[in-house]
Backbone as JSON, one array per atom type, in Angstrom:
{
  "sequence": "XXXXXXXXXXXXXXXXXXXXXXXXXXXXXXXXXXXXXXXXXXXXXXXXXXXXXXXXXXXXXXXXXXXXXXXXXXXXXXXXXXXXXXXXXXXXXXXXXXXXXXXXXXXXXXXXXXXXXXXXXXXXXXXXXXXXXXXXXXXXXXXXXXXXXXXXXXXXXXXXXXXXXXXXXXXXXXXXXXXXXXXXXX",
  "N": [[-64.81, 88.06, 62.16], [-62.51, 85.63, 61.95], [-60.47, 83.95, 64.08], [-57.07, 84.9, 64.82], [-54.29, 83.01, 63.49], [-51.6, 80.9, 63.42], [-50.16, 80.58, 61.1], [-50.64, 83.14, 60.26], [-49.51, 84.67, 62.18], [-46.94, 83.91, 61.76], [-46.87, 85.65, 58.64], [-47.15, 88.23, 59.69], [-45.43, 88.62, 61.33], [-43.11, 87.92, 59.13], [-43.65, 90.59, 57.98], [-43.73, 92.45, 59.74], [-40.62, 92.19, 60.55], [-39.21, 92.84, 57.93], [-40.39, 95.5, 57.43], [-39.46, 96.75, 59.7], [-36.6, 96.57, 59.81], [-35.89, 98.38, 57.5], [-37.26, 100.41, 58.28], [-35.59, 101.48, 60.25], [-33.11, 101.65, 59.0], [-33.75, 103.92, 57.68], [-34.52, 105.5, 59.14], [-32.24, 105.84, 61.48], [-30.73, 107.63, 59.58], [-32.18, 110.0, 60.22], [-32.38, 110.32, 62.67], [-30.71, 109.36, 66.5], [-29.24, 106.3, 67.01], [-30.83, 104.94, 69.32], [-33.12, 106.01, 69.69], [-34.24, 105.76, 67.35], [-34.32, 103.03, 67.54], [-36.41, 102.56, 69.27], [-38.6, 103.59, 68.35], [-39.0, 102.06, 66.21], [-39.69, 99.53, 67.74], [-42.02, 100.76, 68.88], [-43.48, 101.27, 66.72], [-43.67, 98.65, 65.74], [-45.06, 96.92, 68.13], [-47.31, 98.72, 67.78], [-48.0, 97.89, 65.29], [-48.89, 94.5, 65.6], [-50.46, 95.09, 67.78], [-52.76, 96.12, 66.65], [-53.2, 93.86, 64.9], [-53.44, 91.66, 66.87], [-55.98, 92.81, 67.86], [-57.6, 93.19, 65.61], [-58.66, 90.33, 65.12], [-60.23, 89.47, 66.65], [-63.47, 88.78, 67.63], [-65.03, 90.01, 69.12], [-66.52, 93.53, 70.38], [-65.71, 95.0, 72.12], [-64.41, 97.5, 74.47], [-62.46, 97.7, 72.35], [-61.35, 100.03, 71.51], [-60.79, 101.61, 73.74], [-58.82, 100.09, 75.02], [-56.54, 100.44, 72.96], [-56.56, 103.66, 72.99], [-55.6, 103.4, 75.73], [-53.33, 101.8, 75.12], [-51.9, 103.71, 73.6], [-51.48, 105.53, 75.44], [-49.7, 104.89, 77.94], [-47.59, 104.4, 76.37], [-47.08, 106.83, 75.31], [-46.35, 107.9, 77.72], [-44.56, 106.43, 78.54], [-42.23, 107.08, 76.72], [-41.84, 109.67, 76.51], [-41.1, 109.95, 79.24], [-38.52, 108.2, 78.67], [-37.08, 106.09, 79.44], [-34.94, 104.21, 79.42], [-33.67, 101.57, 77.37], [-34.39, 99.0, 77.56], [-36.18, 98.65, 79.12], [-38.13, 100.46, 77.89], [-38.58, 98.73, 76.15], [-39.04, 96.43, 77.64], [-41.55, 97.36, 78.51], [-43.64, 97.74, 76.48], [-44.25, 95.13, 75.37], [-45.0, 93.83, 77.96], [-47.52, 95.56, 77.78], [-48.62, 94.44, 75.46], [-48.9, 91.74, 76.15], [-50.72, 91.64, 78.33], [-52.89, 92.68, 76.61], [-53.17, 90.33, 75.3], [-54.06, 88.69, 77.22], [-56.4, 89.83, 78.08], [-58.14, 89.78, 75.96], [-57.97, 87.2, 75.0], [-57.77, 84.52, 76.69], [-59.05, 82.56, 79.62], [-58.19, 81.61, 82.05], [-55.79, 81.82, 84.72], [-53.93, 80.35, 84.25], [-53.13, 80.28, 81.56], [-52.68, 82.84, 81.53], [-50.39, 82.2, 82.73], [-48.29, 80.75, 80.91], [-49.04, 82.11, 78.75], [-46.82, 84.49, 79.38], [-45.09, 82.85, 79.75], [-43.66, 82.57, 77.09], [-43.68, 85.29, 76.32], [-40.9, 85.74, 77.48], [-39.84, 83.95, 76.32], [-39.8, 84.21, 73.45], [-38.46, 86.92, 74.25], [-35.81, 86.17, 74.86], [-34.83, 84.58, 72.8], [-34.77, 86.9, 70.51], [-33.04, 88.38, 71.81], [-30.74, 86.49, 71.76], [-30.71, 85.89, 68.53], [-29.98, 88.81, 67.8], [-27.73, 88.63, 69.43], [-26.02, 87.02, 68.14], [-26.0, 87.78, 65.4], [-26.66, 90.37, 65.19], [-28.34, 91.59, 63.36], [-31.4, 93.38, 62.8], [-33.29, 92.54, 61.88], [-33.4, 89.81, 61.96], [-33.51, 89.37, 64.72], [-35.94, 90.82, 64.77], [-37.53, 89.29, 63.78], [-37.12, 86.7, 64.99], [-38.02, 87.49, 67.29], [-41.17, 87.56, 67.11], [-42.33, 85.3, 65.69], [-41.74, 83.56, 67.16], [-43.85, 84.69, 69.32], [-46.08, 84.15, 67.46], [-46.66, 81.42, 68.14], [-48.32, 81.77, 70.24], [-51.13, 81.4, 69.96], [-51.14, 78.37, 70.4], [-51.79, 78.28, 72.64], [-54.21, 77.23, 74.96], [-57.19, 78.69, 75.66], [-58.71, 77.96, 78.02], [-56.45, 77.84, 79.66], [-54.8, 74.91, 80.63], [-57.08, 72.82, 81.12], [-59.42, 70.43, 80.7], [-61.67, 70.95, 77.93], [-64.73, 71.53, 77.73], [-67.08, 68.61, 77.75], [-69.04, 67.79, 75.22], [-70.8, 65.95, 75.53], [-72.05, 67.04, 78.07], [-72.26, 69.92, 77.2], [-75.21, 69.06, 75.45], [-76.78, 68.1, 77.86], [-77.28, 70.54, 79.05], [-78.34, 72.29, 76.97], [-80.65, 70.23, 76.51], [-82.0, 70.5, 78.77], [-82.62, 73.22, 78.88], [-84.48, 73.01, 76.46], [-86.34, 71.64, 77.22], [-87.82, 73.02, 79.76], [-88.18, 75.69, 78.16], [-90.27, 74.17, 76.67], [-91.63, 73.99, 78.55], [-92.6, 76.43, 79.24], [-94.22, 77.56, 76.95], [-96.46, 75.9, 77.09], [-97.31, 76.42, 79.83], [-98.14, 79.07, 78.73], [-100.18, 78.55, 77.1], [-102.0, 77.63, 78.55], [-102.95, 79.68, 79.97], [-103.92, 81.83, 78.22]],
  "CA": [[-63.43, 87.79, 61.84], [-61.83, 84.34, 62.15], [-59.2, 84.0, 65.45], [-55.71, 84.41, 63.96], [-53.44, 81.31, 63.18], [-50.23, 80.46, 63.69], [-49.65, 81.63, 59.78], [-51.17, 84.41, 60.56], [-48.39, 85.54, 62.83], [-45.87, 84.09, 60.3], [-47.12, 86.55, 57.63], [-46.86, 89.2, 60.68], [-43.67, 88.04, 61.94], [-41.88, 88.56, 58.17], [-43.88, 91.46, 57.35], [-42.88, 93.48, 60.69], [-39.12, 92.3, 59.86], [-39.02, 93.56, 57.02], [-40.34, 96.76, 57.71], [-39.02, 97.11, 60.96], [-35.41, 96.77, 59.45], [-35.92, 98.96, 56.58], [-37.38, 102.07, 58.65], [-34.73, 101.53, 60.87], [-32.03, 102.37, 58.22], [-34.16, 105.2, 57.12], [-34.48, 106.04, 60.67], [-31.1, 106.26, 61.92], [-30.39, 108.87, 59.12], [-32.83, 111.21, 60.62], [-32.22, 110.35, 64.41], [-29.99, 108.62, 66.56], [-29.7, 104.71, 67.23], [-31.29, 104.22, 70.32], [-34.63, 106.75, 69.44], [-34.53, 105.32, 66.15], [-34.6, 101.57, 67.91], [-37.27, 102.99, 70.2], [-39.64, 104.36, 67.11], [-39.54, 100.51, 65.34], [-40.55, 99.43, 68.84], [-43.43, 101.53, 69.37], [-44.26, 100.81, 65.35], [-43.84, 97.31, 65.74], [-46.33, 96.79, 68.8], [-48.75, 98.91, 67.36], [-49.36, 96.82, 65.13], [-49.07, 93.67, 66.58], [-52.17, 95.52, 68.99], [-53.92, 96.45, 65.93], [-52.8, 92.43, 64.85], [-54.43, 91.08, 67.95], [-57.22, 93.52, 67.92], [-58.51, 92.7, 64.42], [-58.44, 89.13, 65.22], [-61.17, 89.02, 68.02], [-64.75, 88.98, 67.05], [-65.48, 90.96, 70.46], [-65.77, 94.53, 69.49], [-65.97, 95.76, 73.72], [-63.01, 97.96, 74.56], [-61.09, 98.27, 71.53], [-60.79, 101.95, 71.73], [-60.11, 102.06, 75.24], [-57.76, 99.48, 74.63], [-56.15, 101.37, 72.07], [-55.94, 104.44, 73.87], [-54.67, 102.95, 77.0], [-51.75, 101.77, 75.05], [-51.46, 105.25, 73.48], [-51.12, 106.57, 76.57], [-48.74, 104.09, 78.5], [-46.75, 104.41, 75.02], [-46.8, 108.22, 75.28], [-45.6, 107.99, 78.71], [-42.78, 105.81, 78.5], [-41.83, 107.43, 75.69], [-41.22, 110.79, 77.09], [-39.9, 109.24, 80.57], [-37.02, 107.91, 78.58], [-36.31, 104.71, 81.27], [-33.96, 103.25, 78.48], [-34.64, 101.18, 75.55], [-34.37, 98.05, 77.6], [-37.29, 99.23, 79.79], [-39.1, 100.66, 77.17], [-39.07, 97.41, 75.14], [-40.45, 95.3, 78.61], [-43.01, 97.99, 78.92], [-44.46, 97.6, 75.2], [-44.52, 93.57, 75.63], [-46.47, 93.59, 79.34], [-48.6, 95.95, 77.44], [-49.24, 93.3, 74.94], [-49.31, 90.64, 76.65], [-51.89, 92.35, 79.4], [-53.83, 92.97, 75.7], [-53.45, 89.33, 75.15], [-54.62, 88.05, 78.4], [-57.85, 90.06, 78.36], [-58.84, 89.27, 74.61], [-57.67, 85.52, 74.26], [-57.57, 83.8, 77.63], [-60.01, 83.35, 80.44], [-57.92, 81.31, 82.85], [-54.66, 81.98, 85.22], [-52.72, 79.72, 83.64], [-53.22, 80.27, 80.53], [-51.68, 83.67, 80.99], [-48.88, 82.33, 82.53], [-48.25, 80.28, 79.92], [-48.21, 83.41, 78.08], [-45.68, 85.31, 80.1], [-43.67, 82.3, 79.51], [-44.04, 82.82, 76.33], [-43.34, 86.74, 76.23], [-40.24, 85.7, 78.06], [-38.72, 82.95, 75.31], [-39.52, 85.1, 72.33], [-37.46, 87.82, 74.23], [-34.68, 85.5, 74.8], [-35.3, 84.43, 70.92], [-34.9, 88.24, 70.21], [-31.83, 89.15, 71.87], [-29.96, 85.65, 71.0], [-30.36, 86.49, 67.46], [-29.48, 90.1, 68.03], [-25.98, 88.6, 69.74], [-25.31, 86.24, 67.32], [-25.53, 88.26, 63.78], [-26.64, 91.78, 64.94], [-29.03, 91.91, 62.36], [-32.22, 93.67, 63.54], [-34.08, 91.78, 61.03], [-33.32, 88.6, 62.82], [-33.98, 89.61, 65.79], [-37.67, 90.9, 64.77], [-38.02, 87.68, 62.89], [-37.33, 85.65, 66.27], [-39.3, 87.78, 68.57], [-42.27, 87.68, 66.1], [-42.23, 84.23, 65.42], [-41.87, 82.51, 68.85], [-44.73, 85.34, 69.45], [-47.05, 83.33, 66.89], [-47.33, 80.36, 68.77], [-49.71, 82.33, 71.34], [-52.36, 80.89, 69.14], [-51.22, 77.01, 70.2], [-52.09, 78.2, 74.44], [-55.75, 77.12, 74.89], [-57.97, 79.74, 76.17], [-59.11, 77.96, 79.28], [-55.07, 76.66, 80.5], [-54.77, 73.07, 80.59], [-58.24, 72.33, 81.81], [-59.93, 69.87, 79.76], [-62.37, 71.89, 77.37], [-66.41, 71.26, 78.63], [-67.27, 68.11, 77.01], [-70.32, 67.62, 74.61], [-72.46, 65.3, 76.85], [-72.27, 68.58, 79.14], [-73.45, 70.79, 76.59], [-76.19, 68.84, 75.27], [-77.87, 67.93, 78.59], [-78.03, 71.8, 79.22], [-79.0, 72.25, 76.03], [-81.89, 69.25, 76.76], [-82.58, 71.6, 80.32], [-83.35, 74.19, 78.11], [-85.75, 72.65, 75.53], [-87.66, 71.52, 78.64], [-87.55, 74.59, 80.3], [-88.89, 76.03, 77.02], [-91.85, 73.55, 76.6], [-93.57, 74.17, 79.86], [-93.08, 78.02, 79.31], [-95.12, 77.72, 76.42], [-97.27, 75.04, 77.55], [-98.12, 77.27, 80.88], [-98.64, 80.23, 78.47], [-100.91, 77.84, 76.44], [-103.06, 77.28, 79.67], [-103.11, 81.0, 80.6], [-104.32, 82.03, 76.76]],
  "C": [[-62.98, 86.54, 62.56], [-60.28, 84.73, 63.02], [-58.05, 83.9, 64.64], [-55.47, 83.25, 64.17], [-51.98, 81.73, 63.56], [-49.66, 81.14, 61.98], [-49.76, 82.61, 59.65], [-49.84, 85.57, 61.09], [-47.19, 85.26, 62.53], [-45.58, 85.5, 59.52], [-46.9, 87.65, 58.49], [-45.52, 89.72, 61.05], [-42.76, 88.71, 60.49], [-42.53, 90.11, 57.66], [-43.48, 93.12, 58.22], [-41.58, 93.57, 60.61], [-38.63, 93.0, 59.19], [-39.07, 94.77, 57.29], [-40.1, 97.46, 58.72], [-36.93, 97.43, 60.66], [-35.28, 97.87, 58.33], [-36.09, 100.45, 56.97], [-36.06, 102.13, 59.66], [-33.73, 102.54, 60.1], [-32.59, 103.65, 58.04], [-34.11, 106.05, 58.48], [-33.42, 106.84, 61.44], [-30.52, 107.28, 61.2], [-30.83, 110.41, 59.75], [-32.25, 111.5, 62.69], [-31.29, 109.67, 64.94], [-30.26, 107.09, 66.72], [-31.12, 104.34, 68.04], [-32.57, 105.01, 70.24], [-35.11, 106.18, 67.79], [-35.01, 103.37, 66.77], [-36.58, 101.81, 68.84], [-38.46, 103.44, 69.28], [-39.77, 102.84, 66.4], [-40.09, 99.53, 66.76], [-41.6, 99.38, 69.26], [-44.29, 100.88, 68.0], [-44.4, 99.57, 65.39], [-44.8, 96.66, 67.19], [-47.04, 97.51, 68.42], [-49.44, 98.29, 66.22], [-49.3, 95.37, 65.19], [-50.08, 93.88, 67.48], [-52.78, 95.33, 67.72], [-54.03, 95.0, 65.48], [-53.98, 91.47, 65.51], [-55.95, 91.44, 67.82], [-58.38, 92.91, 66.37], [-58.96, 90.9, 64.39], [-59.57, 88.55, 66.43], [-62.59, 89.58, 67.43], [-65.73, 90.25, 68.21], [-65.25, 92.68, 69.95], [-65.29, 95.55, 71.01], [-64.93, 95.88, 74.16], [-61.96, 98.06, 73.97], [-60.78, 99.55, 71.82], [-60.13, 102.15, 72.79], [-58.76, 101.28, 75.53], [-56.54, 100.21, 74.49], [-55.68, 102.83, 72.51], [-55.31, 104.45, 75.27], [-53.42, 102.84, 76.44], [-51.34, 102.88, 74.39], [-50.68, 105.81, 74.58], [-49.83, 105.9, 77.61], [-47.55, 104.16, 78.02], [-46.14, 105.77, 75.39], [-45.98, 108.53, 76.97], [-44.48, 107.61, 79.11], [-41.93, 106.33, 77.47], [-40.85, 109.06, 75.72], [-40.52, 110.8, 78.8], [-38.44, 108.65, 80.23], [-36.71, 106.94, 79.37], [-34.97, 103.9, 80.01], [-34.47, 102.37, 77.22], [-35.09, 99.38, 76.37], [-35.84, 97.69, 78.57], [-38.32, 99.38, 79.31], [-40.17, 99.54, 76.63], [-40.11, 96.58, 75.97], [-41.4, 96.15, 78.53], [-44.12, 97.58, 77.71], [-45.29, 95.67, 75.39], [-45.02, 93.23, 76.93], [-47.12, 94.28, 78.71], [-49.4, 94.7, 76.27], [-49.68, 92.01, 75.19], [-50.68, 90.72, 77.71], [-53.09, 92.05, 77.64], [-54.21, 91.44, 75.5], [-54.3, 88.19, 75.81], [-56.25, 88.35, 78.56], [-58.55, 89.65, 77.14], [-58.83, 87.83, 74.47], [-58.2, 84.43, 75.27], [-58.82, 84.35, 79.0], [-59.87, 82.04, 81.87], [-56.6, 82.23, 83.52], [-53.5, 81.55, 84.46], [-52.24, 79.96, 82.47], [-51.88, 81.66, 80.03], [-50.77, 83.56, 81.29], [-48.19, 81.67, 81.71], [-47.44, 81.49, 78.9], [-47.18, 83.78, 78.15], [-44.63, 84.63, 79.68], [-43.36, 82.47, 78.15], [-43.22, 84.2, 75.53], [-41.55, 86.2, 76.66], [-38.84, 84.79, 76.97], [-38.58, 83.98, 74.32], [-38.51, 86.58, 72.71], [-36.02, 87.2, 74.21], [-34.31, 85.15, 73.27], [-34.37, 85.24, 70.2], [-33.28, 88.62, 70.27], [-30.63, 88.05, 71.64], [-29.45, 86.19, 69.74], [-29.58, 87.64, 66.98], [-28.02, 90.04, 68.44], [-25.33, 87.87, 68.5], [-24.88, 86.91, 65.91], [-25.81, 89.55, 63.99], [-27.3, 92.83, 63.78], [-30.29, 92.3, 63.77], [-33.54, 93.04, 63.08], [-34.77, 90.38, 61.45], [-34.03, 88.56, 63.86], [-35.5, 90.06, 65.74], [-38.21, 89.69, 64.36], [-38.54, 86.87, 63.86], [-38.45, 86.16, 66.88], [-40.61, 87.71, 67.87], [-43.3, 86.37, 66.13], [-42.43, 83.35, 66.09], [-43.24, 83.18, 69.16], [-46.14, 84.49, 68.84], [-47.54, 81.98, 67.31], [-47.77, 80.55, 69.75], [-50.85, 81.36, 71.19], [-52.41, 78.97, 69.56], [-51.71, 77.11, 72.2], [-53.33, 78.15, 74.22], [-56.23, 78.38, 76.3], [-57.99, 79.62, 77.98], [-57.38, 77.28, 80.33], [-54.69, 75.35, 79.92], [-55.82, 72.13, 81.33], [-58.84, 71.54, 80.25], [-61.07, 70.65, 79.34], [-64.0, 70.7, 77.97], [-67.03, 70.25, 77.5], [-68.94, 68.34, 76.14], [-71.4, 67.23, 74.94], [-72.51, 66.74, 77.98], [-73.52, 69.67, 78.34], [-75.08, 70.26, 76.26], [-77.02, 68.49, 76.6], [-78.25, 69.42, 78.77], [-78.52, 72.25, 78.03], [-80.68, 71.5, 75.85], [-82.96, 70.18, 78.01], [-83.39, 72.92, 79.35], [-84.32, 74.39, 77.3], [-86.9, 72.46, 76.85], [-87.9, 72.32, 79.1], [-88.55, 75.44, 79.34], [-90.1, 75.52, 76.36], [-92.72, 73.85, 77.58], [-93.72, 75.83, 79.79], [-94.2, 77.81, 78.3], [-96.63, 76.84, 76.85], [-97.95, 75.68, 78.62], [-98.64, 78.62, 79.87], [-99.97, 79.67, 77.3], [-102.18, 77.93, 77.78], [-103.61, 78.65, 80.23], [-104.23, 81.76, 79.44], [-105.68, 81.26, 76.88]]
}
């Protein structure tokens, strides 16, 4: 599977909107606001995980993954800390998911964080300004999709080509005298 894109988390971005505003309404009939806000929440990072998750060619620790945030989920969930609590808890869980799948510097994840930190600002702007919840998933979604523009290693220049190919060259050599000694042994 090919690393998401930036369209990627477009198509994400309006497709959680959408259906993040839609169960809502249906939502709030059955339950109240703030367990009904708290249920498009939970639905809307899971899949955003499953999002991320399908998006990494690595297959080592999905599950555990996966049930970690089950369980983190299931715990904040019945702790009740508020919705405003809840919400940071879901987004350090994703972002933690992000950091170990994407990135394999420091910086990189703080980058992230900063990151996590605009799209919430994004989020609850929108949310003051029109009070749509639509909006507000739109933003946080959206700002969310340009994850994909933080390079893996920070702001370290990536390992040029003359690098690779001399170890690459180390290795052919390396690889001639093995055979060459197993030529002499034979």
């Amino acid at each position: 599977m090919k690393a998401p894109g930036f369209m990627h988390g477009v198509g994400l971005a309006l497709a959680i909107s959408v259906a993040g505003s839609a169960l809502f309404a249906l939502f709030t009939q059955v339950t109240g606001v703030e367990s009904a806000l708290q249920l498009i929440i939970a639905l809307a990072a899971a899949a955003y995980l499953l999002f991320l998750l399908r998006g990494r060619s690595a297959r080592v620790g999905r599950v555990t993954t996966v049930l970690a945030w089950t369980a983190v989920s299931a715990v904040s969930w019945i702790l009740n800390p508020g919705l405003l609590v809840y919400l940071l808890v879901q987004m350090a869980l994703l972002w933690l998911v992000r950091c170990v799948y994407f990135y394999n510097s420091l910086l990189a994840a703080l980058l992230d964080f900063g990151l996590q930190v605009l799209s919430l600002g994004a989020a609850l702007w929108a949310l003051e300004q029109t009070g749509s919840l639509l909006l507000s998933l739109w933003s946080f979604f959206l700002v969310q999709a340009l994850f994909v523009a933080i390079p893996p290693a920070g702001l370290r220049p990536a390992q040029s080509t003359l690098d690779c190919a001399e170890e690459d060259a180390g290795f052919t050599r390396a690889h001639r005298s093995a055979e060459a000694a197993l030529r002499r042994l034979l």
